[in-house]
C-alpha positions in Angstrom: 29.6 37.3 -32.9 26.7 36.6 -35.3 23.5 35.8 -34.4 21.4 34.2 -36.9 17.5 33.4 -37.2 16.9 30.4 -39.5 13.6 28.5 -40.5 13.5 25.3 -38.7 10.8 23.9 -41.1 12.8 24.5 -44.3 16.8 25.2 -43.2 17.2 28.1 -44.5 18.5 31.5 -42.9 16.1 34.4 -42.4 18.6 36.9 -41.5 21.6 37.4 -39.6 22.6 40.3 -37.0 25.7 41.0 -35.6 25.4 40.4 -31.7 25.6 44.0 -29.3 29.2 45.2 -28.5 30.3 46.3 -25.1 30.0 49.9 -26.0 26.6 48.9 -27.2 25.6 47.1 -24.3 27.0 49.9 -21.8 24.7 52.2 -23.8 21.6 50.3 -23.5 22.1 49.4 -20.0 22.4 52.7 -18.8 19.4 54.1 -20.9 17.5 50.9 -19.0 18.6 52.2 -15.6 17.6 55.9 -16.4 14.2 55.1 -17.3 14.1 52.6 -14.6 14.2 55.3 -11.9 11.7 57.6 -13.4 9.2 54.8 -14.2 9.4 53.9 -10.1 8.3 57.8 -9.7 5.2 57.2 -12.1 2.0 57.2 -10.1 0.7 53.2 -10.4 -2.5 54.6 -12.6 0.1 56.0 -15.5 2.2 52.5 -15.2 -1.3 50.6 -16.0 -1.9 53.2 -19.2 1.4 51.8 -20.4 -0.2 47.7 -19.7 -3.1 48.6 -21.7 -1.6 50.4 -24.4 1.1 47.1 -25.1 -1.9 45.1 -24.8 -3.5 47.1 -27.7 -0.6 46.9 -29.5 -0.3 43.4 -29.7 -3.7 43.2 -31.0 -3.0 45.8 -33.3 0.5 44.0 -34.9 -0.8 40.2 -34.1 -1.0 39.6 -37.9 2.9 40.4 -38.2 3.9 38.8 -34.7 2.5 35.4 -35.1 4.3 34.4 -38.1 7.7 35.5 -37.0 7.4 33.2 -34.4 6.2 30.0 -36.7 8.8 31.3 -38.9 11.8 31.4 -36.2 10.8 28.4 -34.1 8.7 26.2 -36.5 5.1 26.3 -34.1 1.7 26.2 -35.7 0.6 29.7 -36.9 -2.7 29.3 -35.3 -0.6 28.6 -32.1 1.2 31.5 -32.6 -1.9 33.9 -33.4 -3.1 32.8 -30.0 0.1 32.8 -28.4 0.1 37.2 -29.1 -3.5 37.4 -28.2 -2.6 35.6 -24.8 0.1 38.2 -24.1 -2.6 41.2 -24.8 -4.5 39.4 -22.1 -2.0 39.3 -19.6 -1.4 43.0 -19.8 -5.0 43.6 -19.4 -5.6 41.5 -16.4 -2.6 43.0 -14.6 -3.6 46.6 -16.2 -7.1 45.5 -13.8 -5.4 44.4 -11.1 -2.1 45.4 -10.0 -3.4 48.7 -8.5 -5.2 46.7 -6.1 -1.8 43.9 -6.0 0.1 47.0 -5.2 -2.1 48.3 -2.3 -0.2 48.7 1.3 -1.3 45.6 3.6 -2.2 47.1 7.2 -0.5 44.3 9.7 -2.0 45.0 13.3 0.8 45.1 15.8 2.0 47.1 18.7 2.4 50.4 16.6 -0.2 53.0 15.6 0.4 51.9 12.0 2.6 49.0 10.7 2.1 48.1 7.0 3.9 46.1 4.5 4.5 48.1 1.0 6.3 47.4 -2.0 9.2 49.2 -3.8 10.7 48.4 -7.1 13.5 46.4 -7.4 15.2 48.0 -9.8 16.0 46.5 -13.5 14.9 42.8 -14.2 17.1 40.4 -16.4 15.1 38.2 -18.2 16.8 34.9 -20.1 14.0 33.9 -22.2 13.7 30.1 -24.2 12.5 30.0 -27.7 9.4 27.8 -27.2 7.1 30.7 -26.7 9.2 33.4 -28.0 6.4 36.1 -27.0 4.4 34.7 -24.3 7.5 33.6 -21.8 8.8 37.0 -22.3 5.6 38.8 -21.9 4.1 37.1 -19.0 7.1 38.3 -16.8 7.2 41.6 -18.4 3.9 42.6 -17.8 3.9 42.4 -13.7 7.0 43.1 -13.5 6.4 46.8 -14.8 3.4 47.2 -13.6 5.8 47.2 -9.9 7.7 50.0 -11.3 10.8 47.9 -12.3 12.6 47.5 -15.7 13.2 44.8 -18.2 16.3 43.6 -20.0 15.7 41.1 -22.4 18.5 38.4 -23.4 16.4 35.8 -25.5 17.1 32.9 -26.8 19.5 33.3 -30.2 17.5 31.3 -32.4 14.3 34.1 -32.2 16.1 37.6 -32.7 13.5 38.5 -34.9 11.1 37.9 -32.1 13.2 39.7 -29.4 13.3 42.9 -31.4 9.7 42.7 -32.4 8.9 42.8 -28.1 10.9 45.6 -28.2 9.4 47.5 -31.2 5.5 46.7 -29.3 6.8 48.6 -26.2 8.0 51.9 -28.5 4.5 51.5 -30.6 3.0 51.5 -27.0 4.8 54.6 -26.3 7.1 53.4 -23.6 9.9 55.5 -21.9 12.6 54.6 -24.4 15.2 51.7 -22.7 12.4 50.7 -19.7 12.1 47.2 -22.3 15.2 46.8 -23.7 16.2 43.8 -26.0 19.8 42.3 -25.9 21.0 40.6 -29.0 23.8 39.2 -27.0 25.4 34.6 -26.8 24.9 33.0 -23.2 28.6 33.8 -22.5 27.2 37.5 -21.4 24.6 36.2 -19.0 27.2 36.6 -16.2 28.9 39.7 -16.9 24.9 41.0 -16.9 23.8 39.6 -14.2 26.7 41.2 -12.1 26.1 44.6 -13.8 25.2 46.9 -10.7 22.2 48.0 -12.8 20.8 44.4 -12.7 19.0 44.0 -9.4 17.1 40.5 -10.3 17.1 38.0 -12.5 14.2 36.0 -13.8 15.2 32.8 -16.0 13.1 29.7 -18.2 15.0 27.2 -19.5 16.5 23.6 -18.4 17.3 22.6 -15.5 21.4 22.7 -16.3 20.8 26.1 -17.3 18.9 27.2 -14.2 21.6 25.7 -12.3 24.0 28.0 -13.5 21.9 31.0 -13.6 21.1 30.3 -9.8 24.7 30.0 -9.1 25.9 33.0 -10.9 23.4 35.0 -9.2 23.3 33.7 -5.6 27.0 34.9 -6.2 25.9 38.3 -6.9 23.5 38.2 -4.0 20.5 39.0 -7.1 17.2 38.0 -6.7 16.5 35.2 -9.0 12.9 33.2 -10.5 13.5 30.1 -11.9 11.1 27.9 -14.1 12.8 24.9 -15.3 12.3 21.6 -17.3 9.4 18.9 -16.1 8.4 16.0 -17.1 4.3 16.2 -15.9 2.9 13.7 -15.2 -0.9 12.7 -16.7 -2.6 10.7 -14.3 -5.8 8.8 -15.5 -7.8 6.8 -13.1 -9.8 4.1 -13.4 -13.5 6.3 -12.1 -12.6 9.0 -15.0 -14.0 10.0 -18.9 -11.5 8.1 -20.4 -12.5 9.4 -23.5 -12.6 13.2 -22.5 -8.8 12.3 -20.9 -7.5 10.9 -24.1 -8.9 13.9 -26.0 -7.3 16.6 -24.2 -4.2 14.3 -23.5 -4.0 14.4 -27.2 -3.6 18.2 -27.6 -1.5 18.7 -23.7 1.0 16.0 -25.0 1.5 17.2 -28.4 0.7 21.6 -28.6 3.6 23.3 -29.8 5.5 20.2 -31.3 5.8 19.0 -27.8 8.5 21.8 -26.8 6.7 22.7 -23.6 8.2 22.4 -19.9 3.8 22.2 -18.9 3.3 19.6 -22.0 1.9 16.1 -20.4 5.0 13.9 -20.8 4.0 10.5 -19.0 0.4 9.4 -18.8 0.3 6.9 -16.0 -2.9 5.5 -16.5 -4.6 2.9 -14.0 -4.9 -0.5 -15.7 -8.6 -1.3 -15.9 -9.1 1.5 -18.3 -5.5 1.7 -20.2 -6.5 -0.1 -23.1 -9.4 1.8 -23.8 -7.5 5.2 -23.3 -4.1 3.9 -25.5 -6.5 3.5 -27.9 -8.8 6.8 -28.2 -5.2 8.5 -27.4 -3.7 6.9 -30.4 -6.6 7.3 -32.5 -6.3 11.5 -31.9 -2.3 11.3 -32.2 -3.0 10.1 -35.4 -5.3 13.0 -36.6 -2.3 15.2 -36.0 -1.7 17.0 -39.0 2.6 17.7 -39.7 3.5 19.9 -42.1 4.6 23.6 -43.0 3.7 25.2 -39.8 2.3 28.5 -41.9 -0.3 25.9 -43.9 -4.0 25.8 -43.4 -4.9 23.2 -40.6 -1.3 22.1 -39.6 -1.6 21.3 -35.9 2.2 20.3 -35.9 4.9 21.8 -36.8 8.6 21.3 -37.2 11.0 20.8 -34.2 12.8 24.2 -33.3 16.4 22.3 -34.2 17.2 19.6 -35.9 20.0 18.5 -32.5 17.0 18.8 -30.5 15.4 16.5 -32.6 18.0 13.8 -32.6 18.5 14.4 -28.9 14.4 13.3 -28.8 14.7 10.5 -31.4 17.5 9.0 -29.4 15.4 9.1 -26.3 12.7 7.1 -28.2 14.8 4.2 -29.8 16.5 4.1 -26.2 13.0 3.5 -24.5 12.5 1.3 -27.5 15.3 -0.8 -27.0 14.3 -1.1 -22.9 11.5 -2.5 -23.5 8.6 0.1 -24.7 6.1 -1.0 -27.5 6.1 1.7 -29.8 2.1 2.1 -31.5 3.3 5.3 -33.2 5.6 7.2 -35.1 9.4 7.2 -33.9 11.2 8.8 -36.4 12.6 12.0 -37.8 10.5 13.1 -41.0 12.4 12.7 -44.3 13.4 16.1 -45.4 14.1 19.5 -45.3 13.3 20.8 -41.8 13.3 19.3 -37.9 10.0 17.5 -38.2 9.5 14.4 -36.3 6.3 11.8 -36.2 3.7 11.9 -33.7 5.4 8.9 -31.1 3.3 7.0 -28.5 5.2 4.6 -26.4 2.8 2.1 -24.5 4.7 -0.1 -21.3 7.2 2.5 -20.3 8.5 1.9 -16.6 9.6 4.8 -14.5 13.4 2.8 -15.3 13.0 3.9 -19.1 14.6 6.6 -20.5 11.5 8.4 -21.8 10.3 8.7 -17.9 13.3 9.1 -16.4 14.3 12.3 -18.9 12.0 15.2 -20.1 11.2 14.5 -23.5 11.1 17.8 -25.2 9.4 17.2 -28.2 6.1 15.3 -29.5 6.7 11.8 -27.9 4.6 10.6 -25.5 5.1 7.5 -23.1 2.6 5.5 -21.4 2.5 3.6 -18.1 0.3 1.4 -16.6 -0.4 1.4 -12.7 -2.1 -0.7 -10.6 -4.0 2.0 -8.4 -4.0 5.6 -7.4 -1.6 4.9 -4.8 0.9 3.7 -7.5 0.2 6.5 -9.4 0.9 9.0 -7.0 4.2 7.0 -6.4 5.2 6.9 -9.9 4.1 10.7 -11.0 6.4 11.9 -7.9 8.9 9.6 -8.9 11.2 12.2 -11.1 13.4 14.9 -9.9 11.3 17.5 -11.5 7.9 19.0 -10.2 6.2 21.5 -12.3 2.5 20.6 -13.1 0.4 17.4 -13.1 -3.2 16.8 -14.2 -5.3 14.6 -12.6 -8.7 12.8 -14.1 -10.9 10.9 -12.1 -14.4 11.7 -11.3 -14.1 11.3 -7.4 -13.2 15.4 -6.8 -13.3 14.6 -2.8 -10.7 11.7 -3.3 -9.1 14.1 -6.1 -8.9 17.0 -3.3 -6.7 14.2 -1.0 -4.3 13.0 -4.3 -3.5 16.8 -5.0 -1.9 17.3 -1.9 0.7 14.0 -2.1 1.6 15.0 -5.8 5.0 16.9 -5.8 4.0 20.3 -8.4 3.7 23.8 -8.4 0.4 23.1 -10.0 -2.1 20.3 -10.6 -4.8 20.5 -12.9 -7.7 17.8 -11.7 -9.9 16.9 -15.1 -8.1 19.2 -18.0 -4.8 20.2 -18.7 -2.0 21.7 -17.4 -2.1 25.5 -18.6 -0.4 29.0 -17.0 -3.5 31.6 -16.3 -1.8 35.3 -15.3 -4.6 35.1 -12.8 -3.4 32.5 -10.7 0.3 31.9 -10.1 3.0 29.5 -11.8 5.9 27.7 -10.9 7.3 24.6 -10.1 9.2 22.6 -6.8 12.4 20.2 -6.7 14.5 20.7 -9.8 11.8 22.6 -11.9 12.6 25.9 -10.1 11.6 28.4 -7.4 9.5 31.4 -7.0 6.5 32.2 -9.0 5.7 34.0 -11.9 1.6 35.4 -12.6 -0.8 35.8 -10.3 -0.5 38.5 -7.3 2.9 36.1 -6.0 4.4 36.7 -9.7 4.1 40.5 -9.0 5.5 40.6 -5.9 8.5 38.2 -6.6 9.9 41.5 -7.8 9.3 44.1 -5.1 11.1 44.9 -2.0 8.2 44.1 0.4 9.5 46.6 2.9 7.8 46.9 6.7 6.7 50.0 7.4 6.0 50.5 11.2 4.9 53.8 12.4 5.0 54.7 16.2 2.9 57.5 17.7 3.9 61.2 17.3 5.8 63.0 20.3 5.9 66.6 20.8 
């Protein structure tokens, strides 16, 4: 098997790999599991010299990093520039904090000592997406070693360049040789891994489909698993908020990264004594949006990562079109080499259409009008999925009320939905389970083991 990077913005092939044999694989795998055990017997303050030293490292190799992700998935290279200089920070914070994450919890009881602590798990499988080639892979990475695990790396075969860079920053960093460890490997192995004995968990970002089989194929194995799946968040603007502050960052949390984000603002449900005057200010910025080579000065978007995930979005639009939407902007492919794809509002979407009914991947953005908060709540909750929301309304006591009734792992009230390594991530319903960041996201891969101690007899 051949796996292939290719440019999305011009078509043409970067370089080809052939994908890791079984003997290969076997190798690696067993190298992972060796330095697995030894990391778990490293005192926590020489795990967190390892999180710094990656973080450095990223810093240090950021001008080589970024562009291999514009290059392999078609994002902005600004976005990419800060996209590495997010993963440096997310070693850091964890590199501050873990030690203190990591700490035994006293638990008073009926012993002289009872105390939760937490072990390793063991080797973490990570199936990675292509969106954020570095930062997806790197926020898990980074609590997960600092709890003593390992990490096996399948990524996504459109970014092998990427993969093996990650790789590369942990040897700079001076790693124990196989505790990060890079598969170049199709889907069709994800099983066979995640049944490995030497696998003990499984952490996974991708669509829902995907997670469903990933969940299945682990719950089989009786692994540990973290899922974070698609969304389709919902933008809520009400009628007490800056509608002009809403439709500025709505601008950039609809359309950052061409779109291809499960977080992205999807469906901006927008009350309707101030729609018209946000449709406009949001069209207005939508159409400042600058498409073009994704490595060119001042290109804020970039191409699709595919060209089949770009028909798959451009059949979504003329479907919503054909139901009834009004579309103010864009709505087709770009003419050309590359996946590129217009800036696309649609205004008067129902929850029936197919651009709220589906998670539109890519930079189209559908509008619906509500009649109240209480609609909005209705029609925000009104998917299967439940990752993030953002809320704007200047009301923050009647805000603190709507939070609660909205179905997400996360809701933003007045800016946009964004992941923090401080404070955890994750989504409900059929956007996944378990978090990932925060002190949660570290111990979603420990085995938080009771400890009860009784008094000593002579």
């Amino acid at each position: 098997m051949t796996i292939t990077s290719f440019n999305p913005a011009t078509d043409a092939v970067l370089t080809e790999y052939d994908a890791h044999d079984a003997p290969a694989i076997e190798q690696k795998l067993e190298r992972a599991a060796s330095a697995q055990r030894e990391w778990a017997r490293t005192p926590v303050a020489e795990r967190m010299a390892l999180l710094r030293r990656v973080a450095q490292a990223l810093r240090e190799q950021k001008a080589g990093l970024a562009p291999l992700a514009t290059l392999e998935m078609g994002k902005p290279l600004a976005e990419a520039v800060g996209e590495v200089e997010k993963c440096a920070w997310n070693f850091d914070v964890y590199a501050d904090a873990a030690p203190g994450m990591l700490q035994d919890q006293v638990v008073p009881s009926s012993a002289t000592d009872s105390r939760m602590v937490y072990d390793p798990l063991g080797i973490v499988l990570a199936v990675m997406p292509w969106n954020y080639p570095f930062w997806q892979v790197m926020r898990a990475a980074a609590p997960v070693l600092a709890g003593g695990n390992g990490m096996v790396l399948k990524h996504a075969s459109n970014v092998p360049q990427c993969a093996l860079a990650l790789e590369a920053v942990f040897q700079k960093a001076g790693a124990p040789a196989g505790l990060f460890t890079t598969l170049l490997v199709g889907s069709g192995e994800v099983k066979r891994l995640i049944e490995d004995h030497r696998i003990a968990a499984v952490t996974f970002t991708g669509s829902t489909p995907a997670g469903r089989s990933i969940a299945s194929q682990a719950g089989q194995a009786l692994k540990k698993q973290v899922l974070e799946l698609g969304g389709s968040d919902p933008f809520i603007v009400l009628a007490d908020a800056d509608v002009e502050a809403a439709a500025t960052v709505a601008v950039k949390a609809r359309f950052q990264n061409t779109g291809q984000s499960c977080i992205a603002a999807k469906r901006f449900i927008v009350e309707h004594a101030v729609a018209d005057r946000f449709v406009d200010a949001f069209v207005a910025g939508a159409r400042k949006l600058v498409v073009g080579d994704p490595m060119g000065d001042g290109v804020t978007q970039g191409a699709m990562a595919k060209r089949n995930l770009r028909d798959e979005l451009h059949a979504q639009v003329e479907a919503s079109v054909q139901q009834g939407a009004k579309l103010l902007l864009g709505g087709k492919p770009v003419a050309g080499p590359g996946a590129f794809y217009e800036p696309t509002v649609l205004d008067q979407v129902t929850p029936d259409m197919t651009a709220a009914r589906e998670e539109t991947f890519g930079p189209a953005a559908a509008i619906l009008r509500v009649a109240d908060a209480a609609e909005a709540v209705r029609v925000a909750n009104g998917t299967p999925f439940g990752l993030g929301a953002a809320l704007w309304t200047t009301d923050l006591d009647h805000a603190r009320q709507l939070t609660r009734q909205i179905d997400a792992g996360a809701v933003f009230v007045n800016g946009m939905v964004a992941s923090d390594p401080r404070l955890p991530f994750g989504g409900t319903k059929e956007s996944g389970y378990g978090r990932e960041l925060g002190v949660l996201g570290l111990h979603e891969f420990t085995n938080i083991k009771t400890v009860w101690t009784g008094p000593a007899r002579t």
